[in-house]
Backbone as a chain_set.jsonl record, in Angstrom:
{"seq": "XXXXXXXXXXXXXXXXXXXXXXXXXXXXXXXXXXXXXXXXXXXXXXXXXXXXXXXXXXXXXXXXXXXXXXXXXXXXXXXXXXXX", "coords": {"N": [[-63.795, 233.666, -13.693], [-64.142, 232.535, -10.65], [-64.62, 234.728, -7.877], [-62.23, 234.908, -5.213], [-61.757, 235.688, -1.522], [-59.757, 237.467, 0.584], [-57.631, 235.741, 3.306], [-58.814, 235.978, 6.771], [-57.024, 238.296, 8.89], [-53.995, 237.611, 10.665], [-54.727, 237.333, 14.076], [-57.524, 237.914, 13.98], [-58.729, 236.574, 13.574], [-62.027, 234.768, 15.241], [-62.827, 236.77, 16.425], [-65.688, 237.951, 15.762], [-67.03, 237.195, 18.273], [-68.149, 234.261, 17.715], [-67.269, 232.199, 19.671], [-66.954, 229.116, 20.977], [-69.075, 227.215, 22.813], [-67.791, 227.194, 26.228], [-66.4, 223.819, 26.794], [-68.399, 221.206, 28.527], [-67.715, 219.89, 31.982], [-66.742, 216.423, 32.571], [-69.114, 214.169, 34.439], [-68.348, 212.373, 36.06], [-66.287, 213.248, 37.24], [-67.087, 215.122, 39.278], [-66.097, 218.16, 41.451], [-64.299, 217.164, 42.629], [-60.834, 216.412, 42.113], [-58.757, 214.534, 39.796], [-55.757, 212.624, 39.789], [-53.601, 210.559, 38.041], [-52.362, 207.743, 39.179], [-50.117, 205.42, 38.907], [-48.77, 202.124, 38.968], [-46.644, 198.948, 39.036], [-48.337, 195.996, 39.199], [-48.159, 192.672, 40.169], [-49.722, 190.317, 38.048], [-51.372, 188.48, 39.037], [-52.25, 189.208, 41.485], [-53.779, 191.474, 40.137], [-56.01, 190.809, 38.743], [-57.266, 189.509, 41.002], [-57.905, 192.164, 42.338], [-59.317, 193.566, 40.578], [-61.741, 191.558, 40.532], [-62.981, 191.6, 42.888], [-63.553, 194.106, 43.26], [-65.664, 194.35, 41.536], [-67.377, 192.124, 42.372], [-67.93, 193.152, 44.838], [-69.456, 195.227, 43.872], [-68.168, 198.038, 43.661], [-66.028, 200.946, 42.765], [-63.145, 200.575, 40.711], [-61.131, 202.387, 42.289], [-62.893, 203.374, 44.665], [-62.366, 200.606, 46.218], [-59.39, 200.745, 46.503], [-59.197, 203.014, 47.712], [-60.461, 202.259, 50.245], [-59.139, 199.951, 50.698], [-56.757, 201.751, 51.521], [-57.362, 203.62, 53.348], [-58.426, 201.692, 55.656], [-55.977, 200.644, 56.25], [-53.89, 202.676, 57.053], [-55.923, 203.252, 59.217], [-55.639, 201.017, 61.134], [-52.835, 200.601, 61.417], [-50.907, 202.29, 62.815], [-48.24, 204.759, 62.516], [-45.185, 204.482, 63.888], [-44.307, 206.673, 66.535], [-45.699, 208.66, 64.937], [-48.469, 210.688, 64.701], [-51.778, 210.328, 63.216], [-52.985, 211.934, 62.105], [-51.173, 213.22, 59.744]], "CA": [[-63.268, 232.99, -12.53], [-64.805, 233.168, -9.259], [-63.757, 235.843, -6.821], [-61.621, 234.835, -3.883], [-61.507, 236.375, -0.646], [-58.523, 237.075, 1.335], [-57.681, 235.42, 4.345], [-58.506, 236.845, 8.089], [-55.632, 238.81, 9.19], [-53.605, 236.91, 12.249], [-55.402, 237.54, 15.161], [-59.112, 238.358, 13.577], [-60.024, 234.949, 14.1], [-62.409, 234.579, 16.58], [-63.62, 238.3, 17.358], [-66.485, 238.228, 16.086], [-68.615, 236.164, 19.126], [-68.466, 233.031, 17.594], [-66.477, 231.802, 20.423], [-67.535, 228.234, 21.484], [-69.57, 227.288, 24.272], [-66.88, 225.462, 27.219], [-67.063, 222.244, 27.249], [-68.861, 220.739, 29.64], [-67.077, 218.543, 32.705], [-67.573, 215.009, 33.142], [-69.858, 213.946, 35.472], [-67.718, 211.492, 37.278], [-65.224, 214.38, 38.188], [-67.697, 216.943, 40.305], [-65.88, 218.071, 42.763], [-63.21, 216.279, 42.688], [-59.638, 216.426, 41.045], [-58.167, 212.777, 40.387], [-54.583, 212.594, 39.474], [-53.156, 209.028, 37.484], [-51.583, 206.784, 40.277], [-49.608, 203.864, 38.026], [-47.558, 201.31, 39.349], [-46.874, 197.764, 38.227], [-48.349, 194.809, 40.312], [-48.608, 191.29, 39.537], [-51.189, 190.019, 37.347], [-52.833, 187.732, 39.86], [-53.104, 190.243, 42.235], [-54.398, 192.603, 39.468], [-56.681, 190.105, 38.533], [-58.086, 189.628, 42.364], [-58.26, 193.153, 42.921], [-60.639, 193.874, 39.795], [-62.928, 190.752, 40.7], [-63.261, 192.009, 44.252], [-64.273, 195.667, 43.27], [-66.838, 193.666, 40.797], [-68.081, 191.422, 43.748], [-68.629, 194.513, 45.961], [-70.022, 196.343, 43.256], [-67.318, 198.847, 43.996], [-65.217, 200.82, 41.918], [-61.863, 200.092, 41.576], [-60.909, 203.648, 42.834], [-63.231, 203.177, 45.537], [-61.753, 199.967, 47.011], [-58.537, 200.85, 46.166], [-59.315, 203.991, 48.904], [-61.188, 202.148, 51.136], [-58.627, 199.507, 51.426], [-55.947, 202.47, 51.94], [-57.795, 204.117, 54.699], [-58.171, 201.145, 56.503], [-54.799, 199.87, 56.319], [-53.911, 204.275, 57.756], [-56.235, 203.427, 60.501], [-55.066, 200.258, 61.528], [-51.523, 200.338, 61.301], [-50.618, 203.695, 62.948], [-46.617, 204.484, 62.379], [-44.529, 204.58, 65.406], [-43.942, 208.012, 66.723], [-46.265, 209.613, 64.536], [-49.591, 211.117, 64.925], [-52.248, 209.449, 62.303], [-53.535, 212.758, 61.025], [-50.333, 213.702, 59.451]], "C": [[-63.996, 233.465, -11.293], [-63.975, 234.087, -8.433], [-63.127, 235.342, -5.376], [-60.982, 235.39, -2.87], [-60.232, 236.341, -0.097], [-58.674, 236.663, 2.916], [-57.7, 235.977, 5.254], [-57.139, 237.129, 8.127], [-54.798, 238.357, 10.613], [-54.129, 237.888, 13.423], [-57.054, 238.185, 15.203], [-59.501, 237.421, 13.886], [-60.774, 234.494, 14.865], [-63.018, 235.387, 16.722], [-64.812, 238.54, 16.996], [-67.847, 237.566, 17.093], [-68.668, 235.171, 18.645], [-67.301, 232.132, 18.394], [-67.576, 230.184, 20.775], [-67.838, 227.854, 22.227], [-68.556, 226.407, 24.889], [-67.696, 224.831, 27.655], [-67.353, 221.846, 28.81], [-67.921, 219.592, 30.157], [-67.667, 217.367, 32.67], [-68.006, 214.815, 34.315], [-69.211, 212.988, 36.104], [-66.739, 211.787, 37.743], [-65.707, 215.192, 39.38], [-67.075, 216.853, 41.566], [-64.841, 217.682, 43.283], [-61.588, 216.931, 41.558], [-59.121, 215.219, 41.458], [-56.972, 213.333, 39.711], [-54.243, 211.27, 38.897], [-52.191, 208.588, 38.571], [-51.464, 205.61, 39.582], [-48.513, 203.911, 38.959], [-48.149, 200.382, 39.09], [-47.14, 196.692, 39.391], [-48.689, 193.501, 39.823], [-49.598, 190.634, 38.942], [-52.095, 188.981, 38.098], [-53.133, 188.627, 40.989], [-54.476, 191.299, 41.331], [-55.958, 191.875, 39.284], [-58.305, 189.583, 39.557], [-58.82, 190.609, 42.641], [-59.11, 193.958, 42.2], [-61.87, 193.046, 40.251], [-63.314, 191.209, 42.052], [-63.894, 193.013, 43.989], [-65.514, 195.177, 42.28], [-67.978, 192.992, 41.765], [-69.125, 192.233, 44.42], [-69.565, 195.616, 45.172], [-69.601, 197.944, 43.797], [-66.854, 199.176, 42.611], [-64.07, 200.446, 41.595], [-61.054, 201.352, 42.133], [-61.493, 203.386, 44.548], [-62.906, 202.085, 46.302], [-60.495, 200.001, 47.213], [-58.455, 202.069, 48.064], [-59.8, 203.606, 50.604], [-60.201, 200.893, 51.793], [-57.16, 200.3, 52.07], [-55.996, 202.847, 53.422], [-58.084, 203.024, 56.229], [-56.875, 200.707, 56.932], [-54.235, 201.368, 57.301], [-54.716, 203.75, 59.249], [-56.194, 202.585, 61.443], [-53.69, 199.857, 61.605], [-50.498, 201.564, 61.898], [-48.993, 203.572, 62.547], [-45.891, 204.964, 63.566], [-44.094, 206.126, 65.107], [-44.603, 208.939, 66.078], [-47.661, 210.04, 64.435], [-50.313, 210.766, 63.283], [-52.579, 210.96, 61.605], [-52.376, 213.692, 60.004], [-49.917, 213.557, 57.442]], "O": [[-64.349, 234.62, -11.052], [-62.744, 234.087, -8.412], [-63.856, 235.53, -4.402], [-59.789, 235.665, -2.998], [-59.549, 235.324, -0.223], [-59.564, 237.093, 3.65], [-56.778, 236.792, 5.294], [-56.243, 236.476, 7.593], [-55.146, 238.928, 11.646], [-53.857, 239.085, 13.512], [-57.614, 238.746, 16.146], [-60.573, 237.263, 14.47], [-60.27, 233.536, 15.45], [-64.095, 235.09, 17.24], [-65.377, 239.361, 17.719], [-69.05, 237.468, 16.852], [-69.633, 234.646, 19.2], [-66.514, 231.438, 17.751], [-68.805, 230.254, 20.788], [-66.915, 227.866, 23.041], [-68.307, 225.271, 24.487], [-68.751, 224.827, 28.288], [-66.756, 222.093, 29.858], [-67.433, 218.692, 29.475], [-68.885, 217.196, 32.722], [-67.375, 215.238, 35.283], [-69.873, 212.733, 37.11], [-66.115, 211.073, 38.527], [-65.017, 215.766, 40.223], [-67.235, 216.03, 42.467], [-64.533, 217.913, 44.452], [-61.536, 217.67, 40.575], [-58.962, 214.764, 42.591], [-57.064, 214.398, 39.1], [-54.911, 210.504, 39.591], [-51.173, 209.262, 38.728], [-52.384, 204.794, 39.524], [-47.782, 204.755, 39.477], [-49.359, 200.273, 38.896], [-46.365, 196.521, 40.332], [-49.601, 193.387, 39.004], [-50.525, 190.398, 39.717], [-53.265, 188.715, 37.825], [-54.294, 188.742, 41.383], [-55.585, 191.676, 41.711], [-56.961, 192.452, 39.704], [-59.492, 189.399, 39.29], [-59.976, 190.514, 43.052], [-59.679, 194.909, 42.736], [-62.95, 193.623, 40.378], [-64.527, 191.013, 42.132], [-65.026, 193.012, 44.473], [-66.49, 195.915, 42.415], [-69.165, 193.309, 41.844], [-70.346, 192.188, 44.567], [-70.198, 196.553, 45.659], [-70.383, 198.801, 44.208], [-66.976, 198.471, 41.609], [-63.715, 199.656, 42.47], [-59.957, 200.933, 42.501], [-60.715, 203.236, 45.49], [-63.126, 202.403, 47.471], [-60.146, 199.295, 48.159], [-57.855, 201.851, 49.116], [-59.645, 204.218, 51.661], [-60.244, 200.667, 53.002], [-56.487, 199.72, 52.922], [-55.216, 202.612, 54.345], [-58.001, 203.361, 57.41], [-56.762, 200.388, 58.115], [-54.162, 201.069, 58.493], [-54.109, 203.867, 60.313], [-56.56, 202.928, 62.567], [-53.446, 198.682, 61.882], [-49.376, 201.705, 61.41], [-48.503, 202.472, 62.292], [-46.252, 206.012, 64.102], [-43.718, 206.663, 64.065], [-44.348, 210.103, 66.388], [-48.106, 209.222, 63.63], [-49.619, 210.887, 62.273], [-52.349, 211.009, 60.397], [-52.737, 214.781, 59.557], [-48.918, 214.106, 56.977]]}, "num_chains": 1, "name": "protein.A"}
């Protein structure tokens, strides 16, 4: 019969250096931390607001921000200072 070894002993696993190289980030994070922002909006808006960021050759992140910040810098809120 062949000879069979016994199993590492809990917590040997690993020690000797064959630790694995960390994984590498994605490149369309650097720098950045995004967070998931869901909410539900009507499918012809949804619909608009993909073909628009297509149009512009935008992302949809990036128009999504760009129509935020304008709407922030055109709309101030009464009584309150914009950088808030």
């Amino acid at each position: 019969m062949a000879e069979v070894s016994k199993p590492a002993r809990r917590g040997q696993i690993g020690r000797l250096g064959d630790e694995a190289p960390p994984a590498a980030a994605s490149s369309n994070l650097t720098a950045k931390t995004y967070r998931d922002l869901n909410f539900k909006v009507p499918l012809h808006f949804r619909q608009r607001f993909k073909l628009e960021a297509v149009q512009r050759d935008m992302s949809q992140v990036d128009l999504l921000q760009a129509a935020f910040n304008y709407f922030v810098a055109h709309n101030p809120r009464d009584g309150h200072d914009d950088d808030e």
